[in-house]
C-alpha positions in Angstrom: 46.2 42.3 -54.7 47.8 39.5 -56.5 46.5 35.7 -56.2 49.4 34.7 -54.9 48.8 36.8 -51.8 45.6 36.6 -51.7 45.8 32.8 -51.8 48.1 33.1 -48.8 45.9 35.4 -46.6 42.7 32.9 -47.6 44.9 30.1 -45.8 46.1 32.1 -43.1 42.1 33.6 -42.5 40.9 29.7 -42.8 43.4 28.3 -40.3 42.0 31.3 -37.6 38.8 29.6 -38.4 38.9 26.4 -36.3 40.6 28.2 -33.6 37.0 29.6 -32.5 35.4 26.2 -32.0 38.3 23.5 -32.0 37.8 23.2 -28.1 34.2 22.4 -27.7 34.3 20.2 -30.8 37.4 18.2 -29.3 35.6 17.8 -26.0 32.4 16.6 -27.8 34.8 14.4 -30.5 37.7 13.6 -28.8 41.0 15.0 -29.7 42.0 12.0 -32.3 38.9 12.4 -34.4 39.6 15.7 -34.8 43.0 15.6 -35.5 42.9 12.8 -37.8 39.8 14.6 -39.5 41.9 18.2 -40.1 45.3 15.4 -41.2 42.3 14.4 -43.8 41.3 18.4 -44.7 45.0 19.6 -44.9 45.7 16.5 -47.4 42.1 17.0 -49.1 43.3 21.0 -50.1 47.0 20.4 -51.3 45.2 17.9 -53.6 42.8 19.9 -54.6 45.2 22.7 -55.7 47.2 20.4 -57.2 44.7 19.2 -59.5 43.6 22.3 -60.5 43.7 23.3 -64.6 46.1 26.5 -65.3 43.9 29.0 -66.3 42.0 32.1 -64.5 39.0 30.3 -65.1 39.9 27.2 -62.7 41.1 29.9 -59.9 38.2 29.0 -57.3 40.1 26.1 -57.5 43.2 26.5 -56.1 41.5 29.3 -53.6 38.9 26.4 -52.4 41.8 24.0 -51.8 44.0 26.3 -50.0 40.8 27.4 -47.9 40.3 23.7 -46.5 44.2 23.5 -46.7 44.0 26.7 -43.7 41.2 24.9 -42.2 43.1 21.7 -41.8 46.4 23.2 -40.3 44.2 25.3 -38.2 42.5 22.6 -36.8 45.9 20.5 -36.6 47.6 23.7 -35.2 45.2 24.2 -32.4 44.0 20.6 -31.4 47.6 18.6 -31.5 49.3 20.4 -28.7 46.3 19.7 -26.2 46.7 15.9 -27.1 50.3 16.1 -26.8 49.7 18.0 -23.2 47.0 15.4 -22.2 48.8 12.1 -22.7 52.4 13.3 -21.6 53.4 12.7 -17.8 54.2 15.9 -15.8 57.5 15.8 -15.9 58.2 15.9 -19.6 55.2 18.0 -20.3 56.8 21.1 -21.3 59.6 19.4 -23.3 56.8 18.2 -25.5 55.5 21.4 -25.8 58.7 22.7 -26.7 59.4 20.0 -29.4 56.0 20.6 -31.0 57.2 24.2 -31.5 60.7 22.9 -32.7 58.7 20.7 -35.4 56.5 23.6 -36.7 59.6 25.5 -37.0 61.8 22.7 -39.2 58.8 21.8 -40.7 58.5 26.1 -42.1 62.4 25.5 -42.7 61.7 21.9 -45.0 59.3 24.1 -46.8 61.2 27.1 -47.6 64.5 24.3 -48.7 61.8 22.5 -51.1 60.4 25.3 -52.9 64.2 26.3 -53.1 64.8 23.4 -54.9 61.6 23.5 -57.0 62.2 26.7 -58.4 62.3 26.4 -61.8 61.2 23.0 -62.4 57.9 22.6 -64.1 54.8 23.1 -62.6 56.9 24.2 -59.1 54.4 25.6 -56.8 52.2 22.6 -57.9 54.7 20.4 -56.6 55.7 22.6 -54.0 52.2 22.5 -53.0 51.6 18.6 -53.5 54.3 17.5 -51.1 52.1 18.9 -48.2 50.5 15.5 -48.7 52.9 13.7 -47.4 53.5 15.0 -43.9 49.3 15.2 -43.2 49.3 11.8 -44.3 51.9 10.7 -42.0 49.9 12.7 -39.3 46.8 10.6 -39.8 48.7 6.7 -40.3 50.5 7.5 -36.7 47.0 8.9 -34.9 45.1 6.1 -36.5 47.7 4.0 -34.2 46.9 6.1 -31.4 44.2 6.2 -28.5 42.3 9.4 -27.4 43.7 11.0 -24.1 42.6 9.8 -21.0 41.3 13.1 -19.8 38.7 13.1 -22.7 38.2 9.7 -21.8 36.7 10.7 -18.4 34.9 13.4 -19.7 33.1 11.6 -21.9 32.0 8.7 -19.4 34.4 6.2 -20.8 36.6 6.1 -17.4 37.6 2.4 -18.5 39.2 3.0 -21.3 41.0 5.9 -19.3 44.8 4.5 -18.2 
């Protein structure tokens, strides 16, 4: 088994993780803590496997960083579509669930188009792997401008700030 797959079923097997508890926790949380918290864990890997030496020796490395990389989209994965679900109105409900799925999918698509482009350049799956960065980040900026849903609102005793 080569690192390269090995590194990818670590992130897969880390992003199954949060799937086991990311429901309690989001009712006990809320959904934006959570979601801003795995934006944080998604950005916190790529960096760390970024930064790590070449070498066999700094390997742990790179497998710790994608480990809380799987963690983060696994929390993202499993947490943002119940927000999404909880703040939309009825009637567009669905379409919102659809374009969630639409983003996943253009956002596998921008992935496979920039490693395209990377092949060959220097240090390519570093920067292949450093550009995760930037959508996580932009996860977090737009949730830290948003409100929790007002279903966890009312189950957590805050019916005022509910609208």
């Amino acid at each position: 088994l080569g690192e390269g797959l090995f590194t990818t079923f670590l992130t897969a097997a880390a992003g199954v993780a949060p799937l086991l508890f990311a429901g309690s926790l989001g009712d006990q949380l809320g959904r934006k803590p959570l979601i801003v918290g795995s934006g944080l864990l998604y950005s916190l890997g790529s960096i760390i496997t970024f930064a790590a030496p070449d070498g066999v020796s700094s390997l742990w490395m790179v497998y710790a960083g994608r480990a809380i990389t799987g963690f983060g989209v696994g929390g993202i994965s499993s947490v943002v579509p119940v927000y999404m679900s909880e703040i939309a109105p009825k009637r567009v409900r669905g379409a919102l669930g659809m374009l969630w799925q639409l983003a996943v999918t253009i956002g596998i698509m921008l992935s496979f188009w920039t490693n395209s482009i990377l092949i060959g350049v220097r240090w390519d799956w570093r920067w292949a792997v450093g550009l995760q960065v930037v959508p996580a980040l932009h996860l977090v900026c737009g949730m830290l401008q948003l409100s929790d849903t007002p279903r966890w609102y009312l189950l957590s005793g805050q019916e005022d700030n509910a609208d």
